[in-house]
C-alpha positions, 0 to 999 in steps of 0.5 A: 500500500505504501508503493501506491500512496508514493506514486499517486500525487504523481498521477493525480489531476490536479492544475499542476499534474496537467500542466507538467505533462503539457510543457513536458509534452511539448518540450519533446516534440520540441526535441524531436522536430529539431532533431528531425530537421538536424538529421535532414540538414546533415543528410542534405548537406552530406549528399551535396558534398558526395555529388559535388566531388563524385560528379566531376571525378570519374567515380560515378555520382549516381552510383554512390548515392544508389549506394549510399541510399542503399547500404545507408537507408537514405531515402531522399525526395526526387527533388533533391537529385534534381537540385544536385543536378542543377548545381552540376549545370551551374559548376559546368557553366561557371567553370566553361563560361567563356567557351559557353558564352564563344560557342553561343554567339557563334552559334547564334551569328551561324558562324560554323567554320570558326572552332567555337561554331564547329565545337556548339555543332559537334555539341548537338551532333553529340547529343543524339545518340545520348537522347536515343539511348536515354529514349529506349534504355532508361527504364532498365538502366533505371532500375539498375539504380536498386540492385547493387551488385550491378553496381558494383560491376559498373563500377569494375567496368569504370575502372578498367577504361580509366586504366586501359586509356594510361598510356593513350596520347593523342593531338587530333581535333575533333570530328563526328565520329568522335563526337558520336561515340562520346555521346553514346558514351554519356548515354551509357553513364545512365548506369549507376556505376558508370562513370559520365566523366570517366567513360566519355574522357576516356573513350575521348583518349582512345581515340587519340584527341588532345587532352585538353579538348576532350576534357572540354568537350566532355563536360559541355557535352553535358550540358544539352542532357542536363537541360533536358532532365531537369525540363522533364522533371521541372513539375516536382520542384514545386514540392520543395515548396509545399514540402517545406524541403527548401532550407534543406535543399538550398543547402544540398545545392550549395555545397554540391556547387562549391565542392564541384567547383573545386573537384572540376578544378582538380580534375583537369589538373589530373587530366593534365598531368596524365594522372587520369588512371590512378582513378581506377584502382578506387574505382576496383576497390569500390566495386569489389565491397560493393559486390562482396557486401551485396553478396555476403 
């Protein structure tokens, strides 16, 4: 009898029981919204920081966040991807401003003989089998994106063209064949594992192109293709806005945009100095876990 007269002023109803268990109350769903909003904060941010140096180094963004949504049970909106890839688009139009600005104008005057008209051309050339392949191959390449073990293959397959293009040395301009085949490369990289830089650079080395040019090409090649994403999936960013998403978001495209920038600036140097296949023995090790783990 002793133990209920102890426990019961505790439970009675008076003004003062009530209003303890309301501030109570409050105080942790206090706790539990700010926690909420800390852990999307801090995943937001981790994933922007992930796009913006796997993005621009040959190690396949897509397929690393599959993983990272995979092995680490990250489940974020559509729309984050689609922010992450805007700020893929921004990075590329800084960072090439002042080829992006030449190629327009020399588009727009219909000047086609000069290099920078003959490059916007190219551009466009190559971006036909890139919407093709997207056209009849995205769905399957799609569903790639929730089995890991192909993946991990992908990313196997990444590493061995980055090795495989070590010792490649080219001075040859661009022509439309080559353009065709970086296009079809860039489609290719809709597999999760498969590197767009990677693939396209160095399908660009093997056939023997100058470094810097391909190395160019291979990101403005990009461009049409991200513009043409981010129009078919335009409607879903107006749930950022009924979601509440936006804070969060904006701070996903802010460091995907910063760290991007840096990693580009990286990268050409590694392109440069004929470092580009060191990439490849990350990209053996990330695919051999990858599989391993999948099939453990």
């Amino acid at each position: 009898m002793s133990y209920h007269r102890v426990k019961r002023p505790c439970a009675d109803r008076s003004g003062s029981g009530r209003f303890a268990v309301a501030v109570f109350g409050k105080i942790n769903m206090v706790n539990l919204i700010y926690w909420r909003f800390m852990v999307s904060f801090a995943e937001t941010l981790l994933l922007g920081v992930l796009q913006g140096v796997t993005e621009w180094l040959p190690v396949s963004s897509s397929g690393h966040l599959a993983l990272a949504k995979e092995f680490l049970d990250w489940q974020p909106p559509l729309v984050f991807y689609i922010l992450l890839h805007l700020g893929t688009l921004i990075v590329t139009l800084a960072f090439f401003r002042r080829d992006v600005v030449m190629i327009s104008k020399a588009l727009l005057r219909g000047d086609f003989r000069s290099r920078e008209g003959r490059v916007g051309i190219f551009i466009l050339l190559g971006s036909i089998p890139t919407a093709i392949i997207g056209l009849f191959f995205r769905e399957l390449f799609e569903s790639f994106f929730d089995n890991t073990i192909v993946i991990g293959l992908a990313l196997l397959i990444t590493g061995v063209l980055l090795f495989v293009s070590k010792r490649i040395e080219g001075k040859r301009s661009l022509n439309v064949l080559d353009t065709a085949i970086l296009g079809a490369a860039q489609g290719f990289a809709i597999i999760p594992g498969i590197s767009r830089s990677g693939v396209t650079i160095s399908a660009g080395l093997l056939r023997r192109l100058e470094r810097e040019s391909v190395f160019k090409f291979s990101f403005l090649l990009s461009i049409p293709s991200i513009l043409g994403a981010l129009v078919v999936e335009s409607d879903d960013l107006g749930l950022l806005v009924t979601n509440g998403d936006l804070p969060s978001a904006a701070l996903g495209l802010l460091a995907s945009v910063i760290v991007g920038y840096l990693s580009l600036k990286a990268l050409r140097i590694v392109v440069l100095k004929r470092k580009f296949h060191l990439f490849a023995f990350y990209c053996w090790i990330a695919g051999t876990l990858t599989v391993a783990f999948s099939l453990s």
